[in-house]
C-alpha positions as CSV (number, residue, x, y, z in Angstrom):
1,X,59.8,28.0,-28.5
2,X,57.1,25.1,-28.3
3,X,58.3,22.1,-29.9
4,X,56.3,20.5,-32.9
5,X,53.1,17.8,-32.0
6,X,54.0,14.5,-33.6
7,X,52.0,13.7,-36.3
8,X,50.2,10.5,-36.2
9,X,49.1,8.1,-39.3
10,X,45.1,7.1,-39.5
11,X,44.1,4.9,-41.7
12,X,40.6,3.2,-42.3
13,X,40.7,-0.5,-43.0
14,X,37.9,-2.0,-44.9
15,X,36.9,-5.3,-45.0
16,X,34.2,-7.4,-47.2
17,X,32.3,-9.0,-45.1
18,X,30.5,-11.0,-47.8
19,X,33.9,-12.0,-49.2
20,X,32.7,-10.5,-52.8
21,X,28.8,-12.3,-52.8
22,X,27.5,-9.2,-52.7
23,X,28.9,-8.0,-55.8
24,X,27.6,-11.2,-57.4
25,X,24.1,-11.5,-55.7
26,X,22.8,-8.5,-55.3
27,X,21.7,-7.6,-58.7
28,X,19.6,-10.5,-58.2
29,X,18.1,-9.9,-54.6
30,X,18.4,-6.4,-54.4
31,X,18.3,-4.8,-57.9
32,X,20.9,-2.9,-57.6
33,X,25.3,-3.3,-57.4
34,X,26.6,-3.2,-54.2
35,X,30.0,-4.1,-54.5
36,X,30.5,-5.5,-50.9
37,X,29.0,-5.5,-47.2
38,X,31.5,-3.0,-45.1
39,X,33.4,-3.7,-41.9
40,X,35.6,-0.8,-41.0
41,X,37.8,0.0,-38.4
42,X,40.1,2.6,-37.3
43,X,44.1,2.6,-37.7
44,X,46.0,4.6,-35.3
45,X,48.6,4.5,-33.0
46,X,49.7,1.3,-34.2
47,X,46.5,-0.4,-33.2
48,X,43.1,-1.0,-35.0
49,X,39.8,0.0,-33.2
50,X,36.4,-1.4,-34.1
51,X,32.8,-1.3,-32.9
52,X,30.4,-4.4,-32.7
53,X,27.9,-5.8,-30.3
54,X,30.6,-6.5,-27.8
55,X,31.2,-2.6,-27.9
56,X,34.2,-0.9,-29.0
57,X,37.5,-3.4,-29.5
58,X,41.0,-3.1,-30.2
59,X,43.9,-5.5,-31.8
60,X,47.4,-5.3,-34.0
61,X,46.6,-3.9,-37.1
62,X,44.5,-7.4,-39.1
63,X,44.4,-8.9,-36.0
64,X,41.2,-10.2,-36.0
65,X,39.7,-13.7,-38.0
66,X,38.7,-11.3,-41.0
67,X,42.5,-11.1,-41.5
68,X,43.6,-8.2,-43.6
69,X,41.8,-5.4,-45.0
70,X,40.2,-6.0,-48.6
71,X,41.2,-1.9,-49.0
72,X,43.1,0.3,-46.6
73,X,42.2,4.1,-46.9
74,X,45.0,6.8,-46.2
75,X,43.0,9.0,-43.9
76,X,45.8,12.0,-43.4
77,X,47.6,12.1,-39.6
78,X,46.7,13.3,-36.6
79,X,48.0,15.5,-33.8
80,X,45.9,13.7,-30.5
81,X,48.0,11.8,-28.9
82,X,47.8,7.9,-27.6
83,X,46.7,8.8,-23.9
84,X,44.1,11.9,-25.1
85,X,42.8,9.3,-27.8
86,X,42.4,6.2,-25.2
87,X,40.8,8.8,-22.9
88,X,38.4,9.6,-25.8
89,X,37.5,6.2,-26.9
90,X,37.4,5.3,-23.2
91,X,33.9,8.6,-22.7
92,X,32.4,6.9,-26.0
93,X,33.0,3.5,-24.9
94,X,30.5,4.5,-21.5
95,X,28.2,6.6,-23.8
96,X,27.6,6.4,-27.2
97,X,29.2,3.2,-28.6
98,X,28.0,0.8,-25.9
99,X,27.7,-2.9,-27.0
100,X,24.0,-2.9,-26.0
101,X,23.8,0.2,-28.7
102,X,24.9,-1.7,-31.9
103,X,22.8,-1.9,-34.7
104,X,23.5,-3.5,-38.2
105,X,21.6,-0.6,-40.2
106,X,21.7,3.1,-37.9
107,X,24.7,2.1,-35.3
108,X,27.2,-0.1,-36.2
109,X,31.3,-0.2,-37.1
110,X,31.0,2.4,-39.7
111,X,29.2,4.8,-38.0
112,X,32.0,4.9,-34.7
113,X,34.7,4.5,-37.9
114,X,33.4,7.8,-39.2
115,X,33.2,9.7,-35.7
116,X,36.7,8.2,-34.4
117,X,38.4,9.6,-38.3
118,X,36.2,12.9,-37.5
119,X,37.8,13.3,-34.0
120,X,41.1,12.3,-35.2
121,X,41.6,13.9,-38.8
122,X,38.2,16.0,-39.2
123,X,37.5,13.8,-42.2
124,X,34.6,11.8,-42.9
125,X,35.1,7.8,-44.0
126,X,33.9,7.8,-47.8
127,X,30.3,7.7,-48.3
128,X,29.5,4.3,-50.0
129,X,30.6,2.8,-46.8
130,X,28.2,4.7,-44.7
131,X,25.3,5.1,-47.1
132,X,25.4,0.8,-47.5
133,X,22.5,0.6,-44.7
134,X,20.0,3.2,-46.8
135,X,20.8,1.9,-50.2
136,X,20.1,-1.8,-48.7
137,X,16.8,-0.5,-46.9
138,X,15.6,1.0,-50.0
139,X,14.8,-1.5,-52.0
140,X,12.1,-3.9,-51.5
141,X,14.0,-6.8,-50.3
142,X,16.0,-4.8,-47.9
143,X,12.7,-3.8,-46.3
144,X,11.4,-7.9,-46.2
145,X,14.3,-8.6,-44.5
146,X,15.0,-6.0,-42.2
147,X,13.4,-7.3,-39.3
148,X,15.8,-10.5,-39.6
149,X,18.7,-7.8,-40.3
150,X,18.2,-5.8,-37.4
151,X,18.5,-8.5,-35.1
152,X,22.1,-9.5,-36.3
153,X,24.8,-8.7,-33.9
154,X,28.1,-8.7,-35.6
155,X,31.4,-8.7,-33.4
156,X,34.8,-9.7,-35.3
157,X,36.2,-12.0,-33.1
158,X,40.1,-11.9,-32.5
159,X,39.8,-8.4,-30.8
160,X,40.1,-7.5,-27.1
161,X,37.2,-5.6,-25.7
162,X,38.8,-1.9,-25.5
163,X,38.5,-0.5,-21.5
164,X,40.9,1.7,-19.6
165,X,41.7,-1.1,-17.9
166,X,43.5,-3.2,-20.6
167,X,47.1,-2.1,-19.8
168,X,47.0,1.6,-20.5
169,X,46.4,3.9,-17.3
């Protein structure tokens, strides 16, 4: 008889990254609530995984300078285990979540949040995370200030870069 698989906690934590201005300003500049600007990362294995222009980036759970999550979201448990899930992040560290790919509105943190809970849980990350970019785009002064917002590159410092080669083999 074939023992159990472990099952593994994920959980999505979300930072702020306006510290609550958005909730205050954008009524003003956009014309609509948003109630923050979203950083996410992944919780798993007791480590916390992130994406930014540096690529993809790992740390103790609040590890980095944004400290800890304004919101942590319970994202169920997984069955892929710590050496099948470093092997995966290691492929879409070399493909699609290359630092050189980041991009504030279409490719950022919440986008590889919401394919790393997919891979893990087959859950989505809730969708006023990852519909942010359009609803910021949509309105007049997300479109006068895109240009200046697509050349932002946004890397929480406090991480290490994630590779293969940082302990695990």
């Amino acid at each position: 008889m074939e023992e159990p698989l472990a099952l593994h906690p994920v959980k999505l934590y979300v930072y702020d990254l306006s510290k609550g201005m958005a909730r205050r300003l954008s009524p003003l500049m956009l014309g609509k609530q948003l109630d923050g600007i979203w950083h996410t990362s992944i919780i798993v294995h007791k480590d916390e995984f992130f994406y930014g222009s540096g690529g993809i980036s790992s740390c103790s759970p609040g590890g980095t300078l944004l400290g800890p999550p304004d919101t942590v979201v319970d994202l169920g448990n997984t069955e892929v285990t710590e050496e099948i899930f470093l092997e995966y992040l290691s492929s879409l560290g070399e493909s699609m979540f290359r630092g050189e790919s980041y991009n504030l509105f279409e490719h950022n943190c919440n986008t590889f949040s919401n394919e790393v809970a997919q891979f893990l849980t087959g859950r989505k990350i809730p969708s006023y995370i990852t519909d942010l970019p359009a609803e910021v785009l949509a309105t007049p002064f997300g479109q006068a200030l895109r240009p200046l917002l697509d050349s932002i590159q946004i890397q929480p410092p406090g991480g290490n870069t994630f590779s293969r080669h940082n302990g695990q083999s």
